[in-house]
C-alpha positions in Angstrom: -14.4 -30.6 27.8 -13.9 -28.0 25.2 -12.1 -30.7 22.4 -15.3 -31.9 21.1 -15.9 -35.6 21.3 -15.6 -37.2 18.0 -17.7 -40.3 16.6 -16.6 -42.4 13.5 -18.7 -43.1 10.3 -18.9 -45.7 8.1 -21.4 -45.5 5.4 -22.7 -47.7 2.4 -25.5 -46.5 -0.1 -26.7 -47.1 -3.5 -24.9 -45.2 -6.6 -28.0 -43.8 -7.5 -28.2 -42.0 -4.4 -24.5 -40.9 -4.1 -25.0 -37.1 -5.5 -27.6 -36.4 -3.3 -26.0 -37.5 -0.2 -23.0 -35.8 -1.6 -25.1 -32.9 -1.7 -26.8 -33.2 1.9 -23.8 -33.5 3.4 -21.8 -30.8 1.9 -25.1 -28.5 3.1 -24.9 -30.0 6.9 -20.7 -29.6 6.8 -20.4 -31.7 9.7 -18.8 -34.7 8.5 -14.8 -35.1 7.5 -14.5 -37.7 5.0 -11.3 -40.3 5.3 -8.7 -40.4 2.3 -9.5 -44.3 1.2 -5.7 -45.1 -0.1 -4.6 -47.8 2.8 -8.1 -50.0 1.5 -7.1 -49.8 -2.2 -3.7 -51.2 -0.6 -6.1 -54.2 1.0 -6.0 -56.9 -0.9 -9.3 -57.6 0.3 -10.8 -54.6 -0.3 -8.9 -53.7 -3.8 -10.2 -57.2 -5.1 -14.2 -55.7 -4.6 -14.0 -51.7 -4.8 -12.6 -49.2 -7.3 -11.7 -45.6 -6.5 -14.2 -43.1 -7.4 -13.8 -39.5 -9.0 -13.7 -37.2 -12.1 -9.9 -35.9 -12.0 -10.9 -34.7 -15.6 -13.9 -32.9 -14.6 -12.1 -31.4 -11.2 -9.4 -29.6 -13.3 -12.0 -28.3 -16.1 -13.9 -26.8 -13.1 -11.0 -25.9 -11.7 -9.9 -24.3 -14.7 -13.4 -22.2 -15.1 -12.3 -21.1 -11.8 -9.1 -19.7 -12.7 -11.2 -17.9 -15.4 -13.7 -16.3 -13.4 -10.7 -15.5 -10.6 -9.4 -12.7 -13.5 -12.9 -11.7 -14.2 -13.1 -10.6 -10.8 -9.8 -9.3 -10.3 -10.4 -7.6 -13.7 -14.1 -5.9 -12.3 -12.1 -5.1 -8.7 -9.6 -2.9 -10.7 -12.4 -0.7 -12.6 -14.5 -0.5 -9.3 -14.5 3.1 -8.1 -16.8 2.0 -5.1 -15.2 2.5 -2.3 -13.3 -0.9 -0.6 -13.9 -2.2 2.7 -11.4 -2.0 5.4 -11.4 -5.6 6.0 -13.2 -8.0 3.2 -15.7 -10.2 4.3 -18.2 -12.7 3.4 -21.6 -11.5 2.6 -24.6 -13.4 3.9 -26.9 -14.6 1.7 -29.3 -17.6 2.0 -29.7 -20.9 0.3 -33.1 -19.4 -1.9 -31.2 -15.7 -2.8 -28.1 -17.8 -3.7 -30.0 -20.1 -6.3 -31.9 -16.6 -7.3 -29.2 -14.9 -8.4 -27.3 -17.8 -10.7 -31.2 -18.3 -12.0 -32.2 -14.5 -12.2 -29.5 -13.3 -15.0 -26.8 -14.8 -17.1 -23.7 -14.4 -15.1 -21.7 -16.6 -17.4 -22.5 -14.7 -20.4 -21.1 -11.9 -18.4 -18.4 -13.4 -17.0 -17.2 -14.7 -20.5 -17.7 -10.8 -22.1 -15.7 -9.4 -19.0 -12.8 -12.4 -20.1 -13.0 -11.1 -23.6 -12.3 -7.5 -22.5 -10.0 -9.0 -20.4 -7.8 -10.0 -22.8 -8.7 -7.7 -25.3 -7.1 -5.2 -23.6 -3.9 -7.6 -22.5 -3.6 -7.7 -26.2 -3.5 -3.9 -26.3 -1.1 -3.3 -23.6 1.1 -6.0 -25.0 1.0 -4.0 -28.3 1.5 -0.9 -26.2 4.0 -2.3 -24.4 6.1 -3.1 -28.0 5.5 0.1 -29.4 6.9 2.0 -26.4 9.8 -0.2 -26.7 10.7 0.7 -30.3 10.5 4.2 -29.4 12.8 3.7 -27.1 15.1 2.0 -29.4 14.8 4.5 -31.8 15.3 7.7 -30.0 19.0 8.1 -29.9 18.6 7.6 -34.3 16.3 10.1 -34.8 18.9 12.0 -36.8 19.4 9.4 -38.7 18.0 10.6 -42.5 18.8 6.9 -44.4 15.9 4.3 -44.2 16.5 1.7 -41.9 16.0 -0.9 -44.4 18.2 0.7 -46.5 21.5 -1.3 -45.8 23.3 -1.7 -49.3 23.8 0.2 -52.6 25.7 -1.6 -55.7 28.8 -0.5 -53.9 28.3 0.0 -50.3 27.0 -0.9 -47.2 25.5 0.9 -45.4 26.0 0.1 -40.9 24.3 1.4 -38.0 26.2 0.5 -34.5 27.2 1.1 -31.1 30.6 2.1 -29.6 30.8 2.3 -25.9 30.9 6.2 -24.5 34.1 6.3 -22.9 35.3 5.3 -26.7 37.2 8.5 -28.2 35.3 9.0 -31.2 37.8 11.4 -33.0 40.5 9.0 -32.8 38.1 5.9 -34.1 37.6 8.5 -36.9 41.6 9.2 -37.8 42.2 5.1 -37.2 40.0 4.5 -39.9 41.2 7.1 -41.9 44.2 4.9 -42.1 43.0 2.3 -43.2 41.1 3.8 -46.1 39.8 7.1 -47.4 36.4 5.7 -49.2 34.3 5.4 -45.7 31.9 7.7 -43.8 31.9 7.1 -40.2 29.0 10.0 -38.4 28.0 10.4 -35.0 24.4 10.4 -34.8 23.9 10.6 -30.7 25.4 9.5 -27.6 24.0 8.8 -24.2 25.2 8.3 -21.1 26.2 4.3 -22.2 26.9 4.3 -26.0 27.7 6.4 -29.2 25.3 5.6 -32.1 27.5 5.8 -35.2 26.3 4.9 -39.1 29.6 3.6 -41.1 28.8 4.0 -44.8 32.0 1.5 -46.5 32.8 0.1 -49.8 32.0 -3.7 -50.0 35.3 -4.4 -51.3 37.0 -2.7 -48.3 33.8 -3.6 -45.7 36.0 -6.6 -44.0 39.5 -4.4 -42.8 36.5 -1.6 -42.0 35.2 -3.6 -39.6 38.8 -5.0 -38.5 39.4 -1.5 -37.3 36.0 -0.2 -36.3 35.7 -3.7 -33.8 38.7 -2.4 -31.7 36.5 0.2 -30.4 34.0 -2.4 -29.3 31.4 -1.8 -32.7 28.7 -3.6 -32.8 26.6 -3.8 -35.4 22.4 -2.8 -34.9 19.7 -3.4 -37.4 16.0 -2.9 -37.2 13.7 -5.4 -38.7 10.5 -5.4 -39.7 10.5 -1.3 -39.8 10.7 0.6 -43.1 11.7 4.5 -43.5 13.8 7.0 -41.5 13.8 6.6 -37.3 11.9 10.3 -37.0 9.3 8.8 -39.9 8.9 5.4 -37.9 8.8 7.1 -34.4 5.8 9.4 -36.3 3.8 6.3 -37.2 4.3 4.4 -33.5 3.4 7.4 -32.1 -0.3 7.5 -34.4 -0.4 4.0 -33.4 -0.4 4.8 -29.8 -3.1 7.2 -30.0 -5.3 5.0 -31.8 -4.4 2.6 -29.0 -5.4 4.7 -26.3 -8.1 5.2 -28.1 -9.3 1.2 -28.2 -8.0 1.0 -24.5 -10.5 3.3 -23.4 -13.2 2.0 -25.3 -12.4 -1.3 -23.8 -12.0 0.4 -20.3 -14.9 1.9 -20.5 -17.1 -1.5 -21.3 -15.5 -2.7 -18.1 -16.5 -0.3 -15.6 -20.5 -0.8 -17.3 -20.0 -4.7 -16.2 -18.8 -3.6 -12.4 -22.2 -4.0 -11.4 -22.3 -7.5 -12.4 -19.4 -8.2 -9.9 -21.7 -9.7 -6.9 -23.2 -11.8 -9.6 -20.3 -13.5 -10.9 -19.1 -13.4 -7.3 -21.8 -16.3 -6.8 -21.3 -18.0 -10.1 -17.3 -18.3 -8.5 -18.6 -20.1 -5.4 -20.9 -21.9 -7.1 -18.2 -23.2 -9.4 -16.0 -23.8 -5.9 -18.9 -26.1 -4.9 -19.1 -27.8 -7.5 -15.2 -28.5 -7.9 -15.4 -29.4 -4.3 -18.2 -32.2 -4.5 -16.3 -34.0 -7.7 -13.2 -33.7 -5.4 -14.8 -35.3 -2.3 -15.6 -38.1 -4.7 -11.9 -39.0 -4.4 -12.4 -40.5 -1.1 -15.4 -43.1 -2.1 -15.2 -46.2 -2.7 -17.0 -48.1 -5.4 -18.7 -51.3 -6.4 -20.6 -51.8 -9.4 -24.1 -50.9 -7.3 -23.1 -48.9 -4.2 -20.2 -46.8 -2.8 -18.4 -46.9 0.5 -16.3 -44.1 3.1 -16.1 -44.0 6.4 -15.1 -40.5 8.2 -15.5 -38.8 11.6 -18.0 -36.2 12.8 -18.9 -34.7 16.2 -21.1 -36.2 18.5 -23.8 -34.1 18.5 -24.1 -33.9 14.8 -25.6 -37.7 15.0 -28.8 -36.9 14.7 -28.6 -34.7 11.9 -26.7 -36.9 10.0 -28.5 -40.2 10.8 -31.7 -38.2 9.4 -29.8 -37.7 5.6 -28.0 -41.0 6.0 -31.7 -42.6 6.2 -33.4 -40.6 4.5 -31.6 -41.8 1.4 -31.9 -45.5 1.9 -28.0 -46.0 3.4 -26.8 -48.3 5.8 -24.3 -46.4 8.3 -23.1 -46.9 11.8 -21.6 -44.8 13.9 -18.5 -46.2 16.4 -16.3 -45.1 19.3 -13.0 -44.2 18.6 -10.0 -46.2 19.6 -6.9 -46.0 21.2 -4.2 -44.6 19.3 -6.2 -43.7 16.4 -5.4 -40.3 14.9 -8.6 -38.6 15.4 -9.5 -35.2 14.2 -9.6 -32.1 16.8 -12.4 -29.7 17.3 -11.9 -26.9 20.0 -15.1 -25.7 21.5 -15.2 -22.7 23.7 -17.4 -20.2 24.8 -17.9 -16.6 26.1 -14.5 -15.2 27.3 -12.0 -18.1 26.5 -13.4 -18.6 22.3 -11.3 -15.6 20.8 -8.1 -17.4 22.9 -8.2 -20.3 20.5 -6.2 -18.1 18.0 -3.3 -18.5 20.8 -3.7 -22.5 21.2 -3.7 -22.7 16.9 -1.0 -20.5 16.5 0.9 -22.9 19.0 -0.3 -26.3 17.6 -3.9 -28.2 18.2 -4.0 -30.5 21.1 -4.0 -34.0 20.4 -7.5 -35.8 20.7 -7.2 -37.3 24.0 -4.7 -34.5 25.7 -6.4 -31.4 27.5 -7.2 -28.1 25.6 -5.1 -25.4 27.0 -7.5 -22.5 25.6 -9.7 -21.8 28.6 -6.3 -22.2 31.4 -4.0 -20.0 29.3 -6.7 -17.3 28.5 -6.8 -15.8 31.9 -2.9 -15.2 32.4 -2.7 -14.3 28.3 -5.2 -11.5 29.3 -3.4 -10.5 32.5 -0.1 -10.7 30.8 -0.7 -8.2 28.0 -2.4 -6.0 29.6 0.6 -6.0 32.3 2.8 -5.4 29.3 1.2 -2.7 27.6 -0.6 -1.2 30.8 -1.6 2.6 29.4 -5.2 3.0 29.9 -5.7 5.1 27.0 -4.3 3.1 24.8 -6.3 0.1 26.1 -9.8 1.9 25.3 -8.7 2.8 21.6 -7.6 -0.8 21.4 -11.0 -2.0 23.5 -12.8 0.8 21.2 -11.4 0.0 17.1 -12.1 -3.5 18.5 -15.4 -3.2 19.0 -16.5 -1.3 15.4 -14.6 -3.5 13.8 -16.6 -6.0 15.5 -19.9 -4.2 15.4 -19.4 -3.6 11.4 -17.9 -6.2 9.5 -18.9 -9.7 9.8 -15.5 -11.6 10.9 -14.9 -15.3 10.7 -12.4 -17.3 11.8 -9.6 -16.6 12.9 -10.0 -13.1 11.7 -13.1 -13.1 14.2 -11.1 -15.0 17.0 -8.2 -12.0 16.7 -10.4 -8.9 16.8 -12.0 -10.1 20.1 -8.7 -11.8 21.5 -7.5 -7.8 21.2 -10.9 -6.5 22.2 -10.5 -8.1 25.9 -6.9 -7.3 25.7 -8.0 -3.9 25.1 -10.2 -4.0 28.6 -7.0 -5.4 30.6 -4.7 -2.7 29.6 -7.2 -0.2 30.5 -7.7 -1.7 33.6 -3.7 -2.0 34.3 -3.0 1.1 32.8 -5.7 2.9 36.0 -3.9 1.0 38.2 0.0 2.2 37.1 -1.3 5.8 36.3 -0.5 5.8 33.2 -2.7 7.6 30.5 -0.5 8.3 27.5 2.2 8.0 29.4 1.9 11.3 31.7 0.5 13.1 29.1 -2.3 14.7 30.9 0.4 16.1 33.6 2.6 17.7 30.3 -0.9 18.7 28.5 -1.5 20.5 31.5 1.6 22.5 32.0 1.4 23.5 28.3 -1.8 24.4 27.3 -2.7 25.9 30.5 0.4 26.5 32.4 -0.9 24.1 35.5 2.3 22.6 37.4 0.4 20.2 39.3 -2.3 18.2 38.1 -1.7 14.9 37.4 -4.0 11.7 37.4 -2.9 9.5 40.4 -2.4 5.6 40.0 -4.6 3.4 41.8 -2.3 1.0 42.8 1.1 2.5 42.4 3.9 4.1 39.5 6.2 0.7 38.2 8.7 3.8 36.5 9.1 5.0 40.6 8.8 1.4 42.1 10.0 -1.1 39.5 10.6 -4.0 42.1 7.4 -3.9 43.7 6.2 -5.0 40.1 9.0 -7.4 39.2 8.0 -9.5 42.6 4.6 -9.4 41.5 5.6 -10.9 38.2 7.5 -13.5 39.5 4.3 -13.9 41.8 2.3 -14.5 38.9 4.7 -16.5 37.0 5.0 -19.0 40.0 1.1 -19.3 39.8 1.1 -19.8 36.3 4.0 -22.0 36.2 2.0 -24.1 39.1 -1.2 -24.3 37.3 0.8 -26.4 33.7 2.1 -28.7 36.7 -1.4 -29.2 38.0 -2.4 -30.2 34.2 -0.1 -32.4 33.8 -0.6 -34.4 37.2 -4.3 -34.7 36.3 -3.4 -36.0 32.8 -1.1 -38.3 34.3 -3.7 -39.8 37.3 -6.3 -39.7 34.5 -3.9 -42.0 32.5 -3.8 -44.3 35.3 -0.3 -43.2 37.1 -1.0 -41.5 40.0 2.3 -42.4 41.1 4.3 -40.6 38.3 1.7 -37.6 39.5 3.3 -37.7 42.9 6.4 -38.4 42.2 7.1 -36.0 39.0 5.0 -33.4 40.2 3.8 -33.9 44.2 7.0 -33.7 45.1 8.5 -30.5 42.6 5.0 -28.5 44.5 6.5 -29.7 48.3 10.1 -28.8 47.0 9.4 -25.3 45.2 7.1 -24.0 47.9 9.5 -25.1 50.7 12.1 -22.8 48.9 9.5 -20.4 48.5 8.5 -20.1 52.4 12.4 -20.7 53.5 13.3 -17.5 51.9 10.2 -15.1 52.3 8.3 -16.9 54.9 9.7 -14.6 57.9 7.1 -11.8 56.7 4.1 -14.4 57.1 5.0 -15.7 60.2 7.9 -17.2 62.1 7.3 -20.6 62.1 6.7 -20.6 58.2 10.5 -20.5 57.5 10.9 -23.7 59.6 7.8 -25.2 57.7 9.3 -24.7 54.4 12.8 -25.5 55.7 11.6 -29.3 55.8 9.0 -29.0 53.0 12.0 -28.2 51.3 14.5 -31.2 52.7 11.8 -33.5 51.8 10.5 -32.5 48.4 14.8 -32.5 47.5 15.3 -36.0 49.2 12.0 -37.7 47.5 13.3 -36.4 43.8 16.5 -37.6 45.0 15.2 -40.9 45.7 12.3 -41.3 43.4 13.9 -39.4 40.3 15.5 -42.4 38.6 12.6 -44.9 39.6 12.2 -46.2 36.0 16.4 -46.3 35.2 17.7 -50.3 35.8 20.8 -50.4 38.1 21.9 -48.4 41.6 24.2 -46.0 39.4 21.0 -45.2 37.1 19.2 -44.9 40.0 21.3 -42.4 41.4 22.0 -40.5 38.5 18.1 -40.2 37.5 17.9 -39.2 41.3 20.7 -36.2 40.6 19.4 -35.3 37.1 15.6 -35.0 38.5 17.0 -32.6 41.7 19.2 -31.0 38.6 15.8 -29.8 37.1 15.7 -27.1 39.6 18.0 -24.6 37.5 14.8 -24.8 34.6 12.5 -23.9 37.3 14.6 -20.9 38.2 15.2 -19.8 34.5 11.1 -20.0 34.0 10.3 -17.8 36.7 12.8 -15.3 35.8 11.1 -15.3 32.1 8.3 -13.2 33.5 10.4 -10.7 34.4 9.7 -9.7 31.2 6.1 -8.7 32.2 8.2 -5.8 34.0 10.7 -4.6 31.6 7.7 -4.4 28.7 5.5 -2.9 31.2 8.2 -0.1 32.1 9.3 0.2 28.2 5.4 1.5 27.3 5.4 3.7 30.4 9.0 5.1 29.7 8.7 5.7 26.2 5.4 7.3 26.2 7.1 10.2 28.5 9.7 10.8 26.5 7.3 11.2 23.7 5.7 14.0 25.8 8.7 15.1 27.4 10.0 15.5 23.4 6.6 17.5 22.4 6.7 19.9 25.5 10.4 21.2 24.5 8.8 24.1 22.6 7.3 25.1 25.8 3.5 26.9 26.3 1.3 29.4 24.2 -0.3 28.3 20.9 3.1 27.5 18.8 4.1 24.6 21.7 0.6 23.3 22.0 0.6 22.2 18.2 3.8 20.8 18.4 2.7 18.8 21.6 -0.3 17.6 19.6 1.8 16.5 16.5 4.4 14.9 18.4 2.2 13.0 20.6 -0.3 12.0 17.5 2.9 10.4 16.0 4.7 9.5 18.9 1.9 7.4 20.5 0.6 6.1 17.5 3.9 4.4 17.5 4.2 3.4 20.7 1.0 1.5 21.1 1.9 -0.1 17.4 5.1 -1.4 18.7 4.5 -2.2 21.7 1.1 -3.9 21.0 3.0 -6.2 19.3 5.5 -6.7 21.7 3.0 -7.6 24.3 1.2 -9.6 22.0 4.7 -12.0 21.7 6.1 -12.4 24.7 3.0 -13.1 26.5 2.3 -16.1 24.0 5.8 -16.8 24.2 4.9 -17.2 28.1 2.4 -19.5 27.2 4.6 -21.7 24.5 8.1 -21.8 26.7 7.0 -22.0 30.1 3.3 -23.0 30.4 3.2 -25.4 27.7 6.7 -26.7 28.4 4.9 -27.8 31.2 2.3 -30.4 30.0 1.5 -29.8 26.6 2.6 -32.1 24.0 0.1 -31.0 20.9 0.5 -32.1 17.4 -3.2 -33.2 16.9 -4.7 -32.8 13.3 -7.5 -30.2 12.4 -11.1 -31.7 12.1 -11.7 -30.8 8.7 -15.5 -31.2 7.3 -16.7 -31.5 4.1 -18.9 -28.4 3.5 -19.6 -25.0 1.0 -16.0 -23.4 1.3 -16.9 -20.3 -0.3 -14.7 -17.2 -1.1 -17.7 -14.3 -1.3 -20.4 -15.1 -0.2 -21.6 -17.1 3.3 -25.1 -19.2 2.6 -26.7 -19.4 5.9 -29.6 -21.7 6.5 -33.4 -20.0 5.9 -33.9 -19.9 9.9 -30.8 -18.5 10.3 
């Protein structure tokens, strides 16, 4: 059974052993620990226990952590080492790990890195203003009056804005009207706005601006700055370079602390474990003496745990789980169906006491792609970038479980690809032609061309759709006669096998043999008649009866949309095939000789590069979509909740056990 049998915990130990076992248990990471809220809501139990934890010293952790997050981002940006294609977690064990906080002082680096770190925020920021001014300043810069300069005894003295499409001649004449003591000047204009200074008595400054605002003035000043805009713009522009300056001084301290990156790297998980273990102390339980939890672990972790458990002087005991109890899910598989699991938890988990789809779904997933993609070349790159990345970088997770889900994808289109013929498409026939002017080479399919006998395939796909859809009803029947209602398992699903294979032999049985048409002719009268008669079993009344009966029979129409879903195994198949020829067909157009042979090349680099991108993608889709709609739709129910231990989540680096 790959959904791994589950055991519950309930634990009571002495407060003076509670950060050890803490400790212990984090380092085995077997054992999910239960959220204690409905006790607290126990009368019984809120009268003898407190909840535990630090929510204080969580968020200053948690806070260090934030800190040490920019360090690192900070040290990333200044690292001219060259970046991995994929990141990983480096492997370290438990003795380098405490070596490395121990052998130098990471936080005294980490806090001068934080320092820079803002030091030169600070700088940019200051940058950032400076730049800004310029900018506000550039259309002035023919301005020769001091900025601060915005009065005499008998004037004032205006800088503003007029909008461009304002006529600035007849602004001028308009307030020429209204008085002959003003200066109105056009110092710039841009593409927005006229910069104008307006030098007006005080006496007349109110029907100055009564004229000046019907052109849309508005007024601009420019605090804090003193002198002309050209003698400002010369001192921001000093202050820049003396800013560069500092930047690169501060830059340059950076890059010298790169080296410490690894460091502080482990001083960051270190800090995640810590935060972790006063989080987990959420879920205990306290008395004035002891604390309580209770949890769930795997079955096989017993041992181990029983060992720490008594080890530190706790009493424990381990239970079966009950009916109905939402019990955490672990999927275990092995060899060819593990990297599948990325299919099942994309879907959803399987509850606790339903069957894991991973290791029935993994052989039709990795027929169905490679059925849809089917170009042999294109499954060896696939099988190939698969297996490096495999070979060197050290995946996890799902990461891990995708990299070798393609990987044996890879080896079925390969394998589909020899048997369709294709091998870029027909490349190899166009290479041929145009590098050496061959008419007739061309590498034969093994089992035959889809693109010259498309229904051939499409039967086949309904073939295999009909197996697949069979195999789901098998599932459920043995979940339901495992539940105790064989009956439902004859009825619901018996009966729907008689029915669909007497329809099957009725209409294709004549090529078998003669006397199979007449075998599924009654197969079929007698799986219609028992759905008929068995459908609406469980309805009260003869009319429920009958129209359950009807409604059961009515479920036919589903069975025909499902199989025709896989004729999508076809058209994908044929939409690689297709495609890549006219990708050739498109690169041999500038004929033979040297000049067609490079554009061949280019447009086939580009042009299946593309095709295997898109199409990859396509296959990958529609054959889980194969699995969600159809397969699953036929016993799967899901919805069960992630087994979720309590151990060393770390971001950089993975610490593995000595023997390990």
């Amino acid at each position: 059974m790959s959904i791994v049998k589950m055991k519950k915990l309930s634990v009571i130990g002495l407060s003076t052993k509670k950060e050890e076992i803490i400790k212990r248990l984090m380092d085995l990471g077997v054992v999910e620990i239960s959220l204690q809220d409905k006790k607290l809501l126990d009368s019984e139990w809120a009268d003898i226990v407190t909840k535990d934890g630090n929510d204080d010293e969580v968020s200053r952790i948690d806070s260090e952590i934030q800190k040490l997050s920019v360090v690192l981002s900070t040290l990333a940006s200044y690292d001219k080492g060259k970046a991995p294609l994929i990141n990983t977690r480096r492997a370290v064990t438990g003795k380098e790990f405490k070596n490395i906080l121990e052998g130098s002082d990471i936080e005294k680096s980490a806090d001068k890195v934080y320092e820079l770190h803002n030091s030169l925020v600070a700088l940019k920021g200051q940058e950032n203003r400076i730049e800004t001014n310029i900018i506000s300043l550039k259309p002035w810069l023919s301005y020769d009056i001091p900025v601060e300069k915005t009065e005499t005894r008998c004037t004032e003295i205006l800088m503003g804005v007029v909008p461009a499409v304002t006529d600035f001649e007849q602004m001028r004449k308009s307030l020429e009207e209204v008085t002959e003591c003003s200066v109105l000047k056009l110092i710039g204009s841009d593409a927005d706005q006229h910069y104008i200074s307006l030098i007006a008595l005080k006496d007349e400054l109110e029907d100055v601006l009564d004229s000046v605002r019907q052109y849309g003035f508005n007024r601009v000043s420019f605090s804090n700055m003193e002198g002309t805009p050209a003698r400002i713009t010369g001192n921001f522009e000093k202050e820049l370079a003396e800013i560069a300056v500092e930047k690169e001084k501060v830059e340059k301290q950076i890059t010298e602390m790169v080296s410490e990156r690894k460091n502080i790297e482990c001083l960051y998980d270190k800090r995640i474990i810590e935060r972790d273990r006063q989080r987990i102390r959420g879920r205990l339980l306290n008395t004035e003496a002891a604390f309580y939890f209770d949890g769930y672990l795997p079955e096989a972790a017993e041992k181990s745990v029983a060992k720490v458990l008594e080890e530190n002087e706790c009493y424990y005991k381990f239970a079966e789980t009950e009916e109905g109890e939402d019990v955490p899910v672990l999927l275990h598989n092995t060899g060819f169906a593990y990297p599948f699991e990325a299919i099942t938890n994309l879907y959803a988990l399987p509850d606790y006491k339903e069957v894991d789809p991973t290791k029935w779904l993994a052989p039709f997933y990795f027929i169905f792609f490679g059925l849809m993609l089917s170009d042999a070349a294109y499954g060896i790159i696939m099988t190939v970038a698969c297996f490096i990345l495999n070979k060197k970088f050290r995946l996890e997770g799902m990461m891990k479980k995708l990299i070798n889900l393609f990987f044996w994808c890879g080896i079925s289109t390969t394998i589909w690809g020899a048997l369709f013929g294709g091998w870029f498409g027909d490349l190899p026939t166009v290479a041929a032609k145009t590098f050496f002017g061959i008419d007739n080479f061309a590498i034969d399919p093994i089992w035959f061309n889809p693109v010259n006998d498309p229904m051939k395939l499409l039967i086949f796909s309904f073939i295999l759709g009909g197996i697949h859809l069979f195999l789901g009803m098998g599932i459920q029947a043995y979940m339901l006669v495992k539940d105790g209602k064989a009956i439902d398992a004859i009825c619901d699903i018996g009966l729907w096998y008689v029915l669909l294979i007497g329809l099957v032999l009725f209409g294709v049985g004549a090529n078998l043999a003669p006397a199979a048409v007449t075998v599924g002719k009654y197969m079929s009268i007698v799986g219609a008649l028992g759905l008929l008669f068995t459908g609406g079993r469980k309805k009260k009344g003869i009319f429920g009866k009958i129209t359950g009966g009807l409604g059961s029979l009515y479920n036919i129409t589903s069975y025909l949309a499902d199989i025709l879903s896989y004729s999508r195994l076809l058209a994908l198949g044929l939409a690689t095939g297709v495609i890549a020829q006219v990708i050739n067909t498109m690169g041999s157009l500038a004929g033979g000789g040297i000049k067609g042979s490079i554009i061949l090349i280019i447009v086939a680099v580009f042009g299946h590069i593309f095709n295997i991108a898109i199409n990859a993608l396509g296959s990958f889709v529609h054959a889980s979509r194969l699995q969600y709609v159809e397969f699953f739709g036929k016993f799967y129910t899901g919805g069960g909740t992630a087994f979720e231990p309590f151990y060393k989540k770390t971001k950089y680096v993975d610490i593995v056990k000595e023997e390990e």
